[in-house]
VOROSE-720646 format. One record per residue (C-alpha): residue number from 0; residue in three letters; x, y, z. Coordinates in Angstrom, 1 decimal, decimal comma. Each point is the difference from the previous one (the first is absolute). Example, Ala and Ser with C-alpha at 12.3 -4.5 7.8 and 13.67 -1.06 7.14 Angstrom:
REM VOROSE-720646
DOZA	bavo	vodo	x	y	z
DOZA	0	ALA	12,3	-4,5	7,8;
DOZA	1	SER	1,4	3,4	-0,7;
***
This chain:
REM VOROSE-720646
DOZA	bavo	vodo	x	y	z
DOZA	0	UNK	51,5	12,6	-55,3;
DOZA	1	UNK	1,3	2,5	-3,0;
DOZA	2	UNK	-2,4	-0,1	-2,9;
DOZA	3	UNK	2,1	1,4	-3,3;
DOZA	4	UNK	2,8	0,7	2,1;
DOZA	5	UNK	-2,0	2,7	2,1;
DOZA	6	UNK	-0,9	-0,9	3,7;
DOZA	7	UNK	-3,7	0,6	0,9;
DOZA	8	UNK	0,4	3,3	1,4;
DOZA	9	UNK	1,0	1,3	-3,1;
DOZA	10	UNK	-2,9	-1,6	-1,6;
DOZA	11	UNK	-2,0	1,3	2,3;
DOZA	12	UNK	1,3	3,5	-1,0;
DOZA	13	UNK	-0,5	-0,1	-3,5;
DOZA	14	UNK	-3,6	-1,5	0,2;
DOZA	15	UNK	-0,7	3,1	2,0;
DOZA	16	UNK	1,6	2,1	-2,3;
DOZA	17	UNK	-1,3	-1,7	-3,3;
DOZA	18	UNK	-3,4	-0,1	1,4;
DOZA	19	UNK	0,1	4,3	0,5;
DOZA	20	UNK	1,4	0,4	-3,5;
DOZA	21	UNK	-2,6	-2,1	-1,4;
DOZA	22	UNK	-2,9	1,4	1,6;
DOZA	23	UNK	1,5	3,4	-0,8;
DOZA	24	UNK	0,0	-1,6	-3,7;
DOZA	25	UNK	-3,4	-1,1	-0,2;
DOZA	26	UNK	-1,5	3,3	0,5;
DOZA	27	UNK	1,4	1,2	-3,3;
DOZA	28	UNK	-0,5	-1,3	-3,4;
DOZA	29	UNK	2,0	-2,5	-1,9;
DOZA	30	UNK	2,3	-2,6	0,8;
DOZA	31	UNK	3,4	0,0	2,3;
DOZA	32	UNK	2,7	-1,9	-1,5;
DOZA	33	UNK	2,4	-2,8	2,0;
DOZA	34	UNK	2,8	2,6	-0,2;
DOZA	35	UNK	-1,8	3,3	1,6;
DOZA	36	UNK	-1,4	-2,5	2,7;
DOZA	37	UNK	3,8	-0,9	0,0;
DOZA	38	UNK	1,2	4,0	0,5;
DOZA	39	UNK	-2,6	0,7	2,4;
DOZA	40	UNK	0,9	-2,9	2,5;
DOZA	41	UNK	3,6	0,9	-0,1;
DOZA	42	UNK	-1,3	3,7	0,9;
DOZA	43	UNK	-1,9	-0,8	2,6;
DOZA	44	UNK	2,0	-2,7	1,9;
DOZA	45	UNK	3,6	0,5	-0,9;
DOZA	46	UNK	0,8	-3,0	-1,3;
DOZA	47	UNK	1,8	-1,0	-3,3;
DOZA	48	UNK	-2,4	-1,2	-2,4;
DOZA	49	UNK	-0,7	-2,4	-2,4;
DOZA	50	UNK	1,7	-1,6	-2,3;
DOZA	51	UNK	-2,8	-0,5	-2,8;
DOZA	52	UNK	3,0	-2,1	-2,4;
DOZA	53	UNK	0,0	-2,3	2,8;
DOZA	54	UNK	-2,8	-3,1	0,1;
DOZA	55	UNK	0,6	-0,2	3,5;
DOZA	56	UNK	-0,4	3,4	0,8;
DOZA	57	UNK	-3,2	0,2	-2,1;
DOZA	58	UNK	-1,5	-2,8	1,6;
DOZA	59	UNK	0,7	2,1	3,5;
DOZA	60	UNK	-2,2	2,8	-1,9;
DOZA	61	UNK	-2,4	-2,1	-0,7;
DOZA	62	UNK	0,1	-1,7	4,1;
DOZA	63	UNK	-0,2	3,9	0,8;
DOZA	64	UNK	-3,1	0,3	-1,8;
DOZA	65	UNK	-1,4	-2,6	1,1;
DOZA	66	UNK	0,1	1,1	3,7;
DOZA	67	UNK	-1,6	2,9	-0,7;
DOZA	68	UNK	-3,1	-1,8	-1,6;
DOZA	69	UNK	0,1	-1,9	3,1;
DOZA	70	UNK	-0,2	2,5	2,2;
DOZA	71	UNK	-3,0	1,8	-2,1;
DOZA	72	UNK	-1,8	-2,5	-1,5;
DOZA	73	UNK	-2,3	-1,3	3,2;
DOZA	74	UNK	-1,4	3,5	0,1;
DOZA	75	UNK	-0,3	1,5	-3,6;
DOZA	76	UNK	-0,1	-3,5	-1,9;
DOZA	77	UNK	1,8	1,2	-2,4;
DOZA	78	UNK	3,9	-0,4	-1,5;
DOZA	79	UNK	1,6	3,6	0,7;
DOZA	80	UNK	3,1	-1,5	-2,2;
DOZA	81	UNK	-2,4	0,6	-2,9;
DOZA	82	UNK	1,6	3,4	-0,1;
DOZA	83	UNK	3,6	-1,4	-1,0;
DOZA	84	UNK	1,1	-0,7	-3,4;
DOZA	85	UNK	3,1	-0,5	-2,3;
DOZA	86	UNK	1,2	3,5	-1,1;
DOZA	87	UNK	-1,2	1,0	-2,8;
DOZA	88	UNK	-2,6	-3,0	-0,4;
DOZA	89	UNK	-3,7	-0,8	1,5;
DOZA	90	UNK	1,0	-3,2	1,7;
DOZA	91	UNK	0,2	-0,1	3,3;
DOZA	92	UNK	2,3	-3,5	-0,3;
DOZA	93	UNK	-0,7	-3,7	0,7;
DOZA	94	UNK	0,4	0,0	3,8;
DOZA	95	UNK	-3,4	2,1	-0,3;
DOZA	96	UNK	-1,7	-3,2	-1,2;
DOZA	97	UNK	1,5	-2,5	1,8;
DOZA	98	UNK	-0,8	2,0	3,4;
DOZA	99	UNK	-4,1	0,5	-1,8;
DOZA	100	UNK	-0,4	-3,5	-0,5;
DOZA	101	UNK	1,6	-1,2	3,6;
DOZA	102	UNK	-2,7	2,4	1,9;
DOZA	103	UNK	-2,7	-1,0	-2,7;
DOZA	104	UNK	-0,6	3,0	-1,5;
DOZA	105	UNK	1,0	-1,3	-3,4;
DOZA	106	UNK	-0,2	-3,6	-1,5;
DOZA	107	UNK	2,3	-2,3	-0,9;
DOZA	108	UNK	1,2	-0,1	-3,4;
DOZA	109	UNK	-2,0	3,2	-0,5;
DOZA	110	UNK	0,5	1,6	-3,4;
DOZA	111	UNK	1,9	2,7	-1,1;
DOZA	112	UNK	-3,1	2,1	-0,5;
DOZA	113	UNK	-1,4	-1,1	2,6;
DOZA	114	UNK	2,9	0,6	2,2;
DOZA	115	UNK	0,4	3,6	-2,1;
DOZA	116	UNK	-3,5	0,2	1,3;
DOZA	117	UNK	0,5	-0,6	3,5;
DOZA	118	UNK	2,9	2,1	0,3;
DOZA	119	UNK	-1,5	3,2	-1,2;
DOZA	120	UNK	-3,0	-0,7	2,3;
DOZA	121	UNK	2,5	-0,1	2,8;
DOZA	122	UNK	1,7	3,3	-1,2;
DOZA	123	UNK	-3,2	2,0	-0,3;
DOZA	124	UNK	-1,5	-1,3	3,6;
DOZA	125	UNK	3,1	0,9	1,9;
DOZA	126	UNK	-0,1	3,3	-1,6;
DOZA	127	UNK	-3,7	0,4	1,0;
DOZA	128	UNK	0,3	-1,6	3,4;
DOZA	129	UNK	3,0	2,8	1,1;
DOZA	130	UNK	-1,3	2,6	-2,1;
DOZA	131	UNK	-2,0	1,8	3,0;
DOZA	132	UNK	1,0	3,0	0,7;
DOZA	133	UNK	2,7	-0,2	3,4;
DOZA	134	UNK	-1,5	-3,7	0,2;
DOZA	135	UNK	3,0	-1,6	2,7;
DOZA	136	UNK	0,5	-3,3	0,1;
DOZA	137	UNK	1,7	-1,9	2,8;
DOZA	138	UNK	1,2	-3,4	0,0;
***
Protein backbone atom coordinates (compact mmCIF):
# COMPACT_ATOMS: atom_id res chain seq x y z
CA UNK A 1 0.00 0.00 0.00
CA UNK A 2 1.50 3.64 -1.03
CA UNK A 3 1.94 5.82 2.04
CA UNK A 4 2.05 9.72 0.79
CA UNK A 5 1.92 8.57 -2.66
CA UNK A 6 5.37 6.65 -2.38
CA UNK A 7 5.27 2.74 -2.42
CA UNK A 8 7.34 1.17 0.36
CA UNK A 9 10.36 0.65 -1.50
CA UNK A 10 10.82 4.05 -1.86
CA UNK A 11 10.30 4.56 1.77
CA UNK A 12 12.45 2.08 2.40
CA UNK A 13 15.15 4.11 0.43
CA UNK A 14 14.85 7.34 1.95
CA UNK A 15 14.81 5.89 5.62
CA UNK A 16 18.19 4.52 4.58
CA UNK A 17 19.28 7.53 3.21
CA UNK A 18 17.82 9.91 6.00
CA UNK A 19 19.19 7.69 8.60
CA UNK A 20 23.16 8.21 6.90
CA UNK A 21 22.55 11.96 6.62
CA UNK A 22 21.49 12.19 10.13
CA UNK A 23 23.99 10.25 11.70
CA UNK A 24 26.52 12.08 9.55
CA UNK A 25 24.68 15.21 11.19
CA UNK A 26 24.86 14.36 14.65
CA UNK A 27 28.50 14.13 14.75
CA UNK A 28 28.77 17.87 14.12
CA UNK A 29 27.37 20.70 16.12
CA UNK A 30 24.06 22.43 15.69
CA UNK A 31 20.97 21.71 14.23
CA UNK A 32 19.94 20.45 10.52
CA UNK A 33 17.01 22.08 9.21
CA UNK A 34 13.74 20.22 7.38
CA UNK A 35 15.03 21.69 4.09
CA UNK A 36 18.90 20.47 4.07
CA UNK A 37 17.47 16.98 5.33
CA UNK A 38 15.16 17.80 2.22
CA UNK A 39 18.46 18.43 -0.29
CA UNK A 40 20.30 15.68 1.02
CA UNK A 41 17.57 12.94 0.37
CA UNK A 42 17.03 14.13 -3.08
CA UNK A 43 21.06 13.72 -3.47
CA UNK A 44 21.33 10.68 -2.29
CA UNK A 45 18.31 8.73 -3.75
CA UNK A 46 17.28 10.60 -6.85
CA UNK A 47 14.07 11.43 -6.17
CA UNK A 48 12.13 14.81 -6.40
CA UNK A 49 11.67 16.17 -3.12
CA UNK A 50 9.49 17.77 -0.92
CA UNK A 51 7.11 19.98 -1.29
CA UNK A 52 7.42 21.79 2.26
CA UNK A 53 4.11 24.42 1.04
CA UNK A 54 2.31 21.24 0.97
CA UNK A 55 0.45 19.77 4.39
CA UNK A 56 0.45 16.52 2.88
CA UNK A 57 3.85 16.45 1.78
CA UNK A 58 4.99 17.72 5.26
CA UNK A 59 3.11 15.21 7.09
CA UNK A 60 5.24 12.50 4.65
CA UNK A 61 8.42 14.34 6.30
CA UNK A 62 7.32 13.92 9.33
CA UNK A 63 6.13 9.74 8.45
CA UNK A 64 9.90 9.78 7.16
CA UNK A 65 11.16 10.74 10.38
CA UNK A 66 9.38 8.83 12.11
CA UNK A 67 10.81 5.60 10.50
CA UNK A 68 13.97 6.51 11.21
CA UNK A 69 13.25 6.81 15.04
CA UNK A 70 11.89 3.51 14.57
CA UNK A 71 14.44 1.87 13.30
CA UNK A 72 17.02 3.57 16.01
CA UNK A 73 15.24 3.97 18.96
CA UNK A 74 15.27 0.08 20.44
CA UNK A 75 19.06 0.35 20.40
CA UNK A 76 20.11 3.97 21.34
CA UNK A 77 16.77 4.96 23.22
CA UNK A 78 16.96 7.98 21.97
CA UNK A 79 14.89 10.27 19.13
CA UNK A 80 17.69 10.88 16.23
CA UNK A 81 14.87 13.35 14.72
CA UNK A 82 16.00 15.59 17.56
CA UNK A 83 18.58 16.83 14.97
CA UNK A 84 15.79 18.39 12.62
CA UNK A 85 14.39 21.73 12.92
CA UNK A 86 12.49 24.58 10.98
CA UNK A 87 15.10 26.66 9.22
CA UNK A 88 16.24 29.28 10.80
CA UNK A 89 14.32 28.27 14.18
CA UNK A 90 15.22 25.80 17.31
CA UNK A 91 12.06 23.73 16.86
CA UNK A 92 12.23 20.61 15.77
CA UNK A 93 8.14 20.80 14.95
CA UNK A 94 5.08 19.07 16.57
CA UNK A 95 5.34 15.63 15.02
CA UNK A 96 8.47 15.49 17.43
CA UNK A 97 6.13 15.57 20.41
CA UNK A 98 3.39 13.61 19.33
CA UNK A 99 5.96 10.70 18.23
CA UNK A 100 7.69 11.45 22.33
CA UNK A 101 4.61 11.09 24.01
CA UNK A 102 3.32 7.81 21.80
CA UNK A 103 6.74 5.91 22.89
CA UNK A 104 6.51 7.57 26.45
CA UNK A 105 9.36 9.47 26.45
CA UNK A 106 7.41 12.61 27.06
CA UNK A 107 4.03 13.18 28.91
CA UNK A 108 0.91 14.14 27.95
CA UNK A 109 -0.03 17.64 27.90
CA UNK A 110 3.69 18.29 28.76
CA UNK A 111 4.56 22.00 28.88
CA UNK A 112 6.19 24.03 26.66
CA UNK A 113 9.29 24.24 28.93
CA UNK A 114 9.04 21.12 29.67
CA UNK A 115 8.75 19.92 26.22
CA UNK A 116 11.76 22.83 25.37
CA UNK A 117 13.33 20.71 27.93
CA UNK A 118 12.92 17.44 26.61
CA UNK A 119 13.83 18.35 23.31
CA UNK A 120 17.22 19.80 23.90
CA UNK A 121 18.00 16.72 26.09
CA UNK A 122 17.29 14.64 23.01
CA UNK A 123 19.47 16.91 20.82
CA UNK A 124 22.54 16.88 23.10
CA UNK A 125 22.30 12.81 23.70
CA UNK A 126 22.13 12.03 20.06
CA UNK A 127 25.08 14.20 19.57
CA UNK A 128 26.93 12.35 22.44
CA UNK A 129 25.75 8.94 21.65
CA UNK A 130 27.25 9.26 17.67
CA UNK A 131 29.94 11.41 18.63
CA UNK A 132 32.69 8.50 18.89
CA UNK A 133 35.11 8.75 16.83
CA UNK A 134 34.33 6.14 13.42
CA UNK A 135 31.46 4.86 15.88
CA UNK A 136 29.17 2.66 12.86
CA UNK A 137 25.92 1.95 13.53
CA UNK A 138 23.92 -0.65 11.72
CA UNK A 139 20.33 -1.11 11.80
Amino acid sequence: MDKYGRDEATWDELTEAGLGFLIECARRPGPVSYTELNHALVDRTGFSGFDFSRPDERGAVGYLLGRIVERTYPQTGLMLSALVTHQGGTDPGSGFYKLATEIKLLRPGASEAERDAFWIAQFKRVQQYYAGAGRSESY
